[in-house]
C-alpha positions in Angstrom: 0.0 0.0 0.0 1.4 3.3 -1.0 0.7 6.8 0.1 0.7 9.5 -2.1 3.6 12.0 -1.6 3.1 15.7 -1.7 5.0 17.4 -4.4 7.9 19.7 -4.1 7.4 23.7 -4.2 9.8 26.3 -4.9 9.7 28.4 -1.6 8.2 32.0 -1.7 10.0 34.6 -2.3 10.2 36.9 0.1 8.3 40.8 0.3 6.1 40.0 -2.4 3.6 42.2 -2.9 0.0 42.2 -5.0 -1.1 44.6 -6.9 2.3 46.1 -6.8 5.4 45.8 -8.7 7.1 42.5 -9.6 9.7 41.7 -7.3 13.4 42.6 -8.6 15.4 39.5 -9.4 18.3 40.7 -7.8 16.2 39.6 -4.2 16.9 36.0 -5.6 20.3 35.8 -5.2 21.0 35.6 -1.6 24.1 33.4 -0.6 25.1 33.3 -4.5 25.8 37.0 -4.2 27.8 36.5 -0.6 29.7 34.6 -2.3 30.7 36.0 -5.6 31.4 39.2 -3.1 33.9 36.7 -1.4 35.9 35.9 -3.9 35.8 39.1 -5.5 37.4 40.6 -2.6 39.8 38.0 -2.5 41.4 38.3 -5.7 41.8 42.1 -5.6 43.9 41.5 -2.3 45.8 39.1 -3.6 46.4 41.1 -6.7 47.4 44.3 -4.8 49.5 41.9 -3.2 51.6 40.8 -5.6 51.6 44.1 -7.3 52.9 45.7 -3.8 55.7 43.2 -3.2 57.0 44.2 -7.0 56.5 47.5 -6.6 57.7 48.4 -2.7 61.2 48.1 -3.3 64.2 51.0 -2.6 65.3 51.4 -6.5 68.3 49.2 -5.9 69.4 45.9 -7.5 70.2 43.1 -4.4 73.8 41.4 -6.3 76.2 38.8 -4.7 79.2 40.0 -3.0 81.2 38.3 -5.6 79.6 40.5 -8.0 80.3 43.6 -5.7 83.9 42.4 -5.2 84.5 41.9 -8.7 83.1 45.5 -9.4 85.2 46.6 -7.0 88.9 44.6 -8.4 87.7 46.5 -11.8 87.7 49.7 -10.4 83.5 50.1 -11.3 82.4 51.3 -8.1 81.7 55.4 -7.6 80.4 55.0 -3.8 79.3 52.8 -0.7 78.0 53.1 2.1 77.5 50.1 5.0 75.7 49.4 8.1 76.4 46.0 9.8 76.6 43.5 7.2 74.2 45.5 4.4 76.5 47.1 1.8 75.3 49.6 -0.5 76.7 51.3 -3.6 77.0 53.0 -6.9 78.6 52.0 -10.1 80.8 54.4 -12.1 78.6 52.9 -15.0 75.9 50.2 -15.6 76.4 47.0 -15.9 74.1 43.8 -16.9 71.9 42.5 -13.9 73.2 38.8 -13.2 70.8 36.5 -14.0 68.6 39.1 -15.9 67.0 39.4 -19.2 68.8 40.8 -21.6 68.6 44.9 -21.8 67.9 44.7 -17.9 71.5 46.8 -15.7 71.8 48.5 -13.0 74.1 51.5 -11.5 72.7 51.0 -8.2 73.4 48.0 -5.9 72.4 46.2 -2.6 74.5 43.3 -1.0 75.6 41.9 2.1 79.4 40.9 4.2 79.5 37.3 4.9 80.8 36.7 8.2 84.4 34.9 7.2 84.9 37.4 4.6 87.8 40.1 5.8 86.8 43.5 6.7 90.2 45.2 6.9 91.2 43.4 4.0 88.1 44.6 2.0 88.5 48.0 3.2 92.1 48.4 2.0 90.5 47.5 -1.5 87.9 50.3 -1.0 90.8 53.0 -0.1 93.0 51.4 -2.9 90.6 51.9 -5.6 89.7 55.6 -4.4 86.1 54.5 -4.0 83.9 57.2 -2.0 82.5 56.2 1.3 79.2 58.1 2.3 77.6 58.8 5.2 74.2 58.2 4.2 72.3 55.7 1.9 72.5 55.1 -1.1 68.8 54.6 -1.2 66.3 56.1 1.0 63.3 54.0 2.4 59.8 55.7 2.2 58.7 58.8 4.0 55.9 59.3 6.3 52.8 60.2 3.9 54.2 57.3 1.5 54.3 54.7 4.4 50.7 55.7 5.6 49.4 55.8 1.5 50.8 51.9 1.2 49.7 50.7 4.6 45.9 52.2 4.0 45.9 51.4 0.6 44.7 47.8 0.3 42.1 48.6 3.1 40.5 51.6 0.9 40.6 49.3 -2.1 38.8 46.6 -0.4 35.5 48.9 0.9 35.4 50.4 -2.4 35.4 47.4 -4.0 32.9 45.7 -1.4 31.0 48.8 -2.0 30.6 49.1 -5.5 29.5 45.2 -5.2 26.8 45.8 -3.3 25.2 48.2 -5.1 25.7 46.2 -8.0 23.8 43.7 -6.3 20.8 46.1 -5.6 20.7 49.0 -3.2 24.2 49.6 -1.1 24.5 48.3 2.0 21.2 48.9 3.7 18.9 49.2 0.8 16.7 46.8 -1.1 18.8 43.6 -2.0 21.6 45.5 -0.2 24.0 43.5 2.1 22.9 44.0 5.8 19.0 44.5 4.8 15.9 44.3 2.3 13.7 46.9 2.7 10.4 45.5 1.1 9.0 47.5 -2.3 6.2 49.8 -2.0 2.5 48.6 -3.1 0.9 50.3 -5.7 -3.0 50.8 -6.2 -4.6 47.9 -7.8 -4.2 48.4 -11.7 -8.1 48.1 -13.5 -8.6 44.8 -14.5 -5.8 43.0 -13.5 -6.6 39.5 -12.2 -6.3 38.5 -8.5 -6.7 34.9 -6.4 -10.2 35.3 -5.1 -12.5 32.2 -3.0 -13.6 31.2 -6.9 -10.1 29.6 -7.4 -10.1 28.4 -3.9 -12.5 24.9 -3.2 -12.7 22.2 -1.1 -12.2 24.3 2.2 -15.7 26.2 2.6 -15.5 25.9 6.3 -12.6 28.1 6.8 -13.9 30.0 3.8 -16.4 31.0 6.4 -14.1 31.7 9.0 -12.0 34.2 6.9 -15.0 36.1 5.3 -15.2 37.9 8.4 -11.7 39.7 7.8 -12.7 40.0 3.9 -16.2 41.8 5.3 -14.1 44.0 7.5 -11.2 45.1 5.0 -14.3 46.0 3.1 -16.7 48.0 5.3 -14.4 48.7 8.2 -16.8 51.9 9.1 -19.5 49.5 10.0 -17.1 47.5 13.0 -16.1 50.6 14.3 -19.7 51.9 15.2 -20.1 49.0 16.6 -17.2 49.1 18.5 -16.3 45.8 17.3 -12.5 45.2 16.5 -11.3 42.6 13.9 -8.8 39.8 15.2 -4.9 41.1 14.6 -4.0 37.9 13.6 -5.5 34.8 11.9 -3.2 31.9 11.8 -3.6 29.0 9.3 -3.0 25.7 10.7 -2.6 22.5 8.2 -0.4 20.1 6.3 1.8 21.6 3.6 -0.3 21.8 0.4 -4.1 21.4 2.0 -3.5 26.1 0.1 -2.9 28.4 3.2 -1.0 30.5 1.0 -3.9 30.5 -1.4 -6.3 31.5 1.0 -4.6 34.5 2.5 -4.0 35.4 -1.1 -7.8 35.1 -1.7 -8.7 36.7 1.2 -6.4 40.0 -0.4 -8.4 39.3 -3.5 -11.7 39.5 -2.3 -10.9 42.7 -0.5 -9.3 44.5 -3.1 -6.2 45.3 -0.5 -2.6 45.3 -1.1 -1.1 42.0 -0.6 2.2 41.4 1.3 4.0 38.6 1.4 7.0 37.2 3.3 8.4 33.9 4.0 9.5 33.8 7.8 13.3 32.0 7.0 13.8 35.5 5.3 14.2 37.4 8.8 16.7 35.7 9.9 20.3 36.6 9.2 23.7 36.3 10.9 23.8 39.5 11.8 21.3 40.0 15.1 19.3 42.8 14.3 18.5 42.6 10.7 15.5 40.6 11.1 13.6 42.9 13.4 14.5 45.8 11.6 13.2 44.0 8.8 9.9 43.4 10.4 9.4 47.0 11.2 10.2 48.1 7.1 7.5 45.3 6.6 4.6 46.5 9.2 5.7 50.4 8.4 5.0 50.0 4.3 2.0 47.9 5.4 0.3 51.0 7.2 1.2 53.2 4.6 -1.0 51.7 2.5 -3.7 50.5 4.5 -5.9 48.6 4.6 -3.9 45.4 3.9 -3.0 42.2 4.4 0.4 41.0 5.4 1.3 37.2 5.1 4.1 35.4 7.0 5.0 32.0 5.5 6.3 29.3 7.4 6.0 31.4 10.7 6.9 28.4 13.0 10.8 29.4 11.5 11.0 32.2 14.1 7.9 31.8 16.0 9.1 28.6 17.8 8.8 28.5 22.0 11.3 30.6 23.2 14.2 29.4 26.3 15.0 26.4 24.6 18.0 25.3 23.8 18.7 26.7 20.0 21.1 26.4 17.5 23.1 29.1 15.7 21.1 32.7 15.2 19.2 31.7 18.3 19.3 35.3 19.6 18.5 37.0 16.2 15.7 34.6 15.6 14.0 35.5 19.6 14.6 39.1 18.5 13.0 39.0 15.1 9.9 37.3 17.0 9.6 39.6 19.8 10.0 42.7 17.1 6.5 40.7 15.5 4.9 40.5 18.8 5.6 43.6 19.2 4.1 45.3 15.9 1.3 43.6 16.5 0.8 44.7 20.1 0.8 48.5 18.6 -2.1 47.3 16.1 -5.1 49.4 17.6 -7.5 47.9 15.2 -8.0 51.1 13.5 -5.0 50.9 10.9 -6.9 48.3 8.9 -3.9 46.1 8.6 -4.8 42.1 9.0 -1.4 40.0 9.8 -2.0 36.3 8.1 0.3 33.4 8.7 0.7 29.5 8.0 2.3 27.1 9.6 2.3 23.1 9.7 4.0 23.1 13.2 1.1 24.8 15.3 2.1 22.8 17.9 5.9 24.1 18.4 4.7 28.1 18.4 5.8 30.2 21.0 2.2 31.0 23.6 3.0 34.6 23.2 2.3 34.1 19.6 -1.4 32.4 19.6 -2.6 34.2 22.4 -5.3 36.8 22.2 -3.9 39.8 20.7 -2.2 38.4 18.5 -3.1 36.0 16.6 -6.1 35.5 18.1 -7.9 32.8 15.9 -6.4 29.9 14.6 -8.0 28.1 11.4 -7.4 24.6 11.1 -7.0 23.9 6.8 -7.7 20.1 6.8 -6.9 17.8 3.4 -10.4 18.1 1.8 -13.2 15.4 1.2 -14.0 13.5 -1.8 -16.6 16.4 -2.6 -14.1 19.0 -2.4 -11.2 17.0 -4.1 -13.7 17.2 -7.2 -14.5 20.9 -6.6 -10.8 21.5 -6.9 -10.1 19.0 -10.0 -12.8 20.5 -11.9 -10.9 24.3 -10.7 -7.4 23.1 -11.9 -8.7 21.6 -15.2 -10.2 25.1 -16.5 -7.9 25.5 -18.5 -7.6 21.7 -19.5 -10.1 20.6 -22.5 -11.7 17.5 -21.3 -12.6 14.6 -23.4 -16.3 13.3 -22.9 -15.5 10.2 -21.1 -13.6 11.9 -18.1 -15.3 11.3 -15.2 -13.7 13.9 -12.4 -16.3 12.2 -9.6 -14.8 8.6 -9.8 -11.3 10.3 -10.2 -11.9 12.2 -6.6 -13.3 8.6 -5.2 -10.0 7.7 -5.7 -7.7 9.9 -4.3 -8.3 9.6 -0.6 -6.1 12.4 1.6 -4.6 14.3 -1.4 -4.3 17.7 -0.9 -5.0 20.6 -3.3 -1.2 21.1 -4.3 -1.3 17.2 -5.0 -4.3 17.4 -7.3 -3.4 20.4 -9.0 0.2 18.0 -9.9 -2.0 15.4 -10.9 -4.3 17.5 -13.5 -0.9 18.6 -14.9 1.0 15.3 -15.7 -2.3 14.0 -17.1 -2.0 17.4 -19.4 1.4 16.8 -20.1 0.3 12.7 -20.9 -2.0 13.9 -23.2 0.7 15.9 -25.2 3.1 13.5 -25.4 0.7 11.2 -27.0 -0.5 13.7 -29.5 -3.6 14.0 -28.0 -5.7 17.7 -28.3 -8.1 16.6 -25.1 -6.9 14.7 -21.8 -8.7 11.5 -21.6 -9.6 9.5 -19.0 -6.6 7.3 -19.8 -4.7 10.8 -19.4 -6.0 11.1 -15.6 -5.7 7.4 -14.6 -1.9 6.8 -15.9 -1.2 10.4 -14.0 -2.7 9.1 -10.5 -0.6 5.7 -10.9 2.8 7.8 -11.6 1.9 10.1 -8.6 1.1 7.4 -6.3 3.3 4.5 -7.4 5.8 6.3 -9.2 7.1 6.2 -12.8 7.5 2.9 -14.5 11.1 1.3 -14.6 12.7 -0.2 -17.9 13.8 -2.9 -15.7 14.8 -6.8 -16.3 14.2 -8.7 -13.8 15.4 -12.4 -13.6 12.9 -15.3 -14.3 13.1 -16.6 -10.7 13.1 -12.8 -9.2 9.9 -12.3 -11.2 8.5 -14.9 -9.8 8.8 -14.1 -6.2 7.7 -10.3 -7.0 4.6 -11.9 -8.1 3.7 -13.9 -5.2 5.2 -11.1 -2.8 2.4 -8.9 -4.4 -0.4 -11.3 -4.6 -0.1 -11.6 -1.0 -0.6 -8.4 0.1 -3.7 -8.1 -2.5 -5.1 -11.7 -1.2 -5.0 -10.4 2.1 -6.3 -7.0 1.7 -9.4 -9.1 0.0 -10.1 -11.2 2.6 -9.7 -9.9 5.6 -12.9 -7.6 7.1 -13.0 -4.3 6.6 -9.8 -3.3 4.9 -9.7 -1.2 1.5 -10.3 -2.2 -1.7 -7.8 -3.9 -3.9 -7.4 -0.5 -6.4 -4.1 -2.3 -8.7 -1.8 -5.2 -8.6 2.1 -4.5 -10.7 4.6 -6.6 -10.9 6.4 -3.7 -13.5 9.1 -2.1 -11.3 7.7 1.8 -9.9 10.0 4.2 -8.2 11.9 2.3 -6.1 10.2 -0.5 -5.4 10.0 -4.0 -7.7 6.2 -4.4 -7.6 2.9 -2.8 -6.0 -0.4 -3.6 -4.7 -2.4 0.0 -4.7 -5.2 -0.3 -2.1 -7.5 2.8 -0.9 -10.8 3.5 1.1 -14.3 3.6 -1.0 -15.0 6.7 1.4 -13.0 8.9 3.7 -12.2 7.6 6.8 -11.5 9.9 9.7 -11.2 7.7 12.8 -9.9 3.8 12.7 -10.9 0.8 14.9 -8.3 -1.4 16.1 -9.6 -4.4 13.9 -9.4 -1.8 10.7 -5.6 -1.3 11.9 -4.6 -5.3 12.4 -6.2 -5.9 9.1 -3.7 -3.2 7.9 -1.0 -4.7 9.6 -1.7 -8.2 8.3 -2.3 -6.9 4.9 1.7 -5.2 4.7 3.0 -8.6 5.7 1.2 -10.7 3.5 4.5 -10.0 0.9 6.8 -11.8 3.3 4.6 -14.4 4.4 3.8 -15.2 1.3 7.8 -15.6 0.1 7.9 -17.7 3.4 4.6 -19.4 2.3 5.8 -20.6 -0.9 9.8 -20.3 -0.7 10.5 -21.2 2.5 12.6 -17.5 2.7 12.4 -14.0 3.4 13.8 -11.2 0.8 14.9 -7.3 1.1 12.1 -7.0 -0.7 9.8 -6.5 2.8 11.4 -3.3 3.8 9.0 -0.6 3.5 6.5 -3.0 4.8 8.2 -3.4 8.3 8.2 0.3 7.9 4.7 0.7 7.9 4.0 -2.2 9.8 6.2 -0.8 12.9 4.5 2.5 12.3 1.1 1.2 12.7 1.8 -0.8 15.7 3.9 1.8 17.7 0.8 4.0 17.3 -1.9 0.9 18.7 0.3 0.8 21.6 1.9 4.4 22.3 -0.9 6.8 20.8 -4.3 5.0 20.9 -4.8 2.8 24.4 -5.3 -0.4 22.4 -3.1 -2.3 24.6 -4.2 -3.5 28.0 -0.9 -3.7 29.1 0.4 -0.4 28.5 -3.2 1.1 29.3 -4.8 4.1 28.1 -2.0 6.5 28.0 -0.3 8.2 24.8 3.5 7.6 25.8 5.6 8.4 22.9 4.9 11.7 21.5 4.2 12.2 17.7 7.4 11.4 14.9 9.8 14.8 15.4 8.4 16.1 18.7 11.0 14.5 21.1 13.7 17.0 21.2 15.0 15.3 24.4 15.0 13.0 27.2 13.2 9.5 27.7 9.4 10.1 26.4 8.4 7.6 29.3 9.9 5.7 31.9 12.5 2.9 30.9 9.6 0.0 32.0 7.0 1.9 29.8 9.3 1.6 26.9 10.2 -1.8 27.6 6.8 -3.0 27.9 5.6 -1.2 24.3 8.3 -2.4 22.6 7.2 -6.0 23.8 3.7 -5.3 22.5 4.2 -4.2 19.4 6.2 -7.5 19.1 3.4 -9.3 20.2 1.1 -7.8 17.8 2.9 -7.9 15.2 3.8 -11.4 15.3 0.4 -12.9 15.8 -0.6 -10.6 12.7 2.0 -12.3 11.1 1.1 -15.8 11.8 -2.4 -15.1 11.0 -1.1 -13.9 7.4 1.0 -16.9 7.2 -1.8 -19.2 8.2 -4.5 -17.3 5.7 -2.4 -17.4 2.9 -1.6 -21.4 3.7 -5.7 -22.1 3.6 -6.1 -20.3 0.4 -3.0 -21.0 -1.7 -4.8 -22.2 -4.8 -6.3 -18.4 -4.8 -2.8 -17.5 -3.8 -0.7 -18.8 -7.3 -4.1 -18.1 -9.1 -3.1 -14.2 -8.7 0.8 -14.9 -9.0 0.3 -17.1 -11.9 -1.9 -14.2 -13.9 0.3 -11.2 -12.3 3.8 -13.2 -14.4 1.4 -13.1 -17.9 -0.6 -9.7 -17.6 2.6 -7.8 -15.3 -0.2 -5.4 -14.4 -4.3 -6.2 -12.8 -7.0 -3.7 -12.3 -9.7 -4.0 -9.4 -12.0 -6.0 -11.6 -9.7 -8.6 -13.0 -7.7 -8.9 -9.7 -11.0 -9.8 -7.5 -12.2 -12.1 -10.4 -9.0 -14.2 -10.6 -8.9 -14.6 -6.9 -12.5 -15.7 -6.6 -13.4 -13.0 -4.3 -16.8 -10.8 -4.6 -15.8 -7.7 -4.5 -17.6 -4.7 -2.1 -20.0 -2.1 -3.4 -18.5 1.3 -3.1 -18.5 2.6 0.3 -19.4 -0.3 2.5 -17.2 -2.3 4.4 -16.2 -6.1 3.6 
């Protein structure tokens, strides 16, 4: 059994605005542009460098004393003039550099005494060859303004080149795109005409459709609250799994009222330098006033809003000071500006309480994955723009695609578009749509050969999670059985619910159990072994029985008690007490093994229905609901009962 996976989104960009200006594309390049400063900055140093250490020296040419000797036996040297073991000197006339190019002399010269060498007898030759001994050098070292020039130099060079980069990059240092901030742009009035997200492109959610018209009602006739005394709620937070269209509704919600539209993803606040974020906030909420009334949207708030006093990571301090500069803003809000703050978050549960309490964001809308009727209402808005052949039928399509969200559907109307094209078709078919839910739920098709013998066992492995999920009571229908390899996996047996199901019993959840191991019990069945092949299984398997025990009381032992907290909750310390978790682990054992002898055992008293399935899985690879339940002997359920 496979669960659909949401789709991947780009992540918003950040202070965009509705029914203003686009937002520049120099605001996209964040760390790309940090780094292209970094190296840019880097090579002009080096580069001054180098061109420093040519360039620094005292206009003489450094020679080996038995150069300087030798000029000094032929009577070449006009003057010298020495300090310790340093020698210095002119020649009468130039002479080739040693070791030079060609063309390159020199008249003026640097060496040095070595120790043994003999300084009376040296300075007898000096004296005998008339040479002129001065008291100062021959080269003077750099004055006071030049030393200061070549010591600030490379500094100077570096701002203005770190300067000139970051207003390349958009604004300076301080201004939009700049390097320490973004200030956000400045809405403009709606343009005439120009379409916005309103509630008609949002379905499937009419309950918090409800909840939000009161803030579209006020944006609109703000006059008729304030007579009444009546204030609308600061903040509305929206509460749900990613893709069920928060950011859709808030962007409705702008639309409906005709107000400018800000948007900002929370992740954007935070930088490494502590105060950017709040000052960011308070660019955000000041352009928001200005143009009131609006609406401003916060993305992903749980990024900064988390519970403060905790232990944090890196930019703990400038994330706790971005929040309180939010709690803050909002605090100042004395319902008259007209300005409505909006935020999403699929981690309600990890907000800080200064965040959710009255005040601030004083109602919290809970966006749920819709239900089969609003799964159609939203197919039949993302296929608009799709022409439709005759035989698509968008109500059995929503029938079968229990717990997608919106963003999932609106993936799925697209890849049955993009089907449709690739086979030359003008019109999506039905075809179109079916292919598209199998590639979004099972994955794409592999061109894989598989051995004869590891064919085989696929098939079996496959036919007895279907067998099972037909005969035991009350699980879902048998949707698809594959033995052509999907995604990662070698084979698949699609099963889902006739009708949404909301709450499960605990014989709805063994049958589930039983149902994921039927794959290795049928390999053990008819093999006598046990494959890889079992893997996600176990995974779902242990899943399902952590939560019987843990989460839902259906253990006596344990008792009615939720001890393990909910997958990345735990950020420390023992959930329970070391027996507690001794004794769950010991019942999800137990469960799990007698579900696995049961599967054993039920696929060992029907084994003729058993290689039935395998036997027409190896010729067809691939059986549909009808042909599956028909080859296994088993009457299927009518639509929405239980079996």
């Amino acid at each position: 059994m496979t669960d659909p996976v949401p789709p991947r989104h780009d992540p918003h960009q950040s202070w965009r605005t509705e029914g203003g200006p686009a937002p520049s594309p120099d605001r996209r390049r964040g760390r790309g542009g940090c780094l292209v400063q970094a190296v840019i900055l880097l090579v002009v140093y080096l580069a001054f460098g180098f061109l420093y250490s040519n360039v620094r020296g005292d206009g003489t040419t450094s020679v080996d004393y038995t150069v300087f000797t030798a000029q000094l036996d032929a009577g070449n040297v006009k003057s010298v003039y020495s300090r310790g073991s340093q020698i210095q000197g002119t020649l009468k006339h130039a002479d080739p550099v040693p070791g030079g190019a060609k063309g390159d002399t020199y008249t003026r010269f640097t060496t040095y005494k070595p120790a043994f060498a003999d300084a009376d007898q040296l300075w007898a030759q000096i004296v005998r060859q008339k040479v002129a001994v001065t008291a100062e050098p021959v080269a003077q070292g750099p004055g006071l303004a030049e030393s200061l020039l070549v010591s600030l130099l490379p500094t100077v060079l570096l701002i203005a080149v770190w300067v000139f980069v970051a207003r390349r990059m958009g604004g300076g240092l301080g201004g939009a795109g700049g390097i320490l901030g973004r200030k956000p742009p400045k809405p403009v009035e709606l343009e005439p005409g120009r379409k916005r997200t309103t509630f008609a492109d949002v379905a499937g959610i009419d309950e918090v459709e409800g909840e939000l018209n009161d803030v579209v009602d006020f944006l609109k006739h703000p006059d008729a609250y304030r007579r009444l005394g009546a204030k609308m709620p600061r903040g509305v937070l929206l509460a749900g799994p990613p893709g069920t269209g928060k950011t859709l509704l808030a962007r409705a919600v702008a639309g409906e009222a005709g107000v400018p539209f800000f948007s900002a993803s929370a992740s954007e606040f935070i930088e490494m330098i502590v105060g950017v974020g709040a000052s960011r906030v308070r660019e955000l909420f000041a352009e928001a006033r200005k143009v009131a009334p609006s609406i401003v949207f916060i993305d992903e708030i749980d990024t900064i809003g988390r519970a403060r006093g905790g232990a944090g990571a890196g930019g703990h301090d400038e994330r706790e000071q971005t929040l309180n500069q939010i709690l803050t803003e909002m605090d100042g809000f004395s319902g008259a500006e007209g300005v409505v703050v909006i935020a999403a978050t699929n981690r309600v549960d990890v907000l800080d309480a200064a965040l959710t309490r009255p005040g601030r964001f004083d109602r919290v809308v809970s966006v749920a994955p819709p239900d089969r009727s609003g799964r159609e209402a939203i197919l039949r808005i993302h296929t608009r723009a799709i022409p439709l052949a005759a035989d698509v039928d968008l109500a059995r399509l929503a029938r079968a695609t229990p717990g997608m969200t919106g963003a999932e559907l609106a993936n799925l109307a697209n890849e049955a578009a993009l089907l449709a094209v690739r086979h030359g078709r003008d019109r999506v078919e039905q075809k179109d749509l079916s292919q598209a839910l199998e590639k979004v739920q099972l994955g794409a098709e592999r061109p894989l050969v598989m051995p004869e013998e590891e064919r085989r066992r696929t098939a079996y492995h496959e036919s007895g999670h279907a067998l099972l999920g037909m005969l035991q009571p009350g699980a879902d229908p048998v949707r698809k059985i594959t033995i052509v390899p999907r995604g990662r996996a070698l084979g698949v047996t699609l099963s889902t619910p006739d009708v949404d199901k909301y709450a499960y019993t605990e014989e709805y959840l063994r049958g589930r159990i039983i149902g994921a191991l039927g794959g290795m019990a049928a390999e053990e069945v008819v093999f006598g072994m046990i494959t890889t092949g079992a893997e996600n299984d176990l995974e779902q398997v242990t899943g399902l029985a952590r939560g019987m025990v843990a989460r839902w009381g259906m253990s006596e032992r344990v008792g009615r008690l939720s001890a393990l907290p909910q997958d990345g909750q735990q950020a420390y310390g023992l959930p329970a007490a070391p027996r507690t978790l001794d004794a769950i682990d010991e019942e999800m054992r137990r469960i799990v093994d007698e579900c696995y002898e049961e599967a054993c055992r039920t696929l060992r008293d029907h084994r003729d229905r058993l290689d039935a399935l395998a036997e027409a899985l190896l010729e067809h690879e691939t059986l549909e609901e009808a042909d599956a339940y028909r080859v296994a002997g088993v009457a299927s359920a009518p639509a929405g009962t239980a079996r």
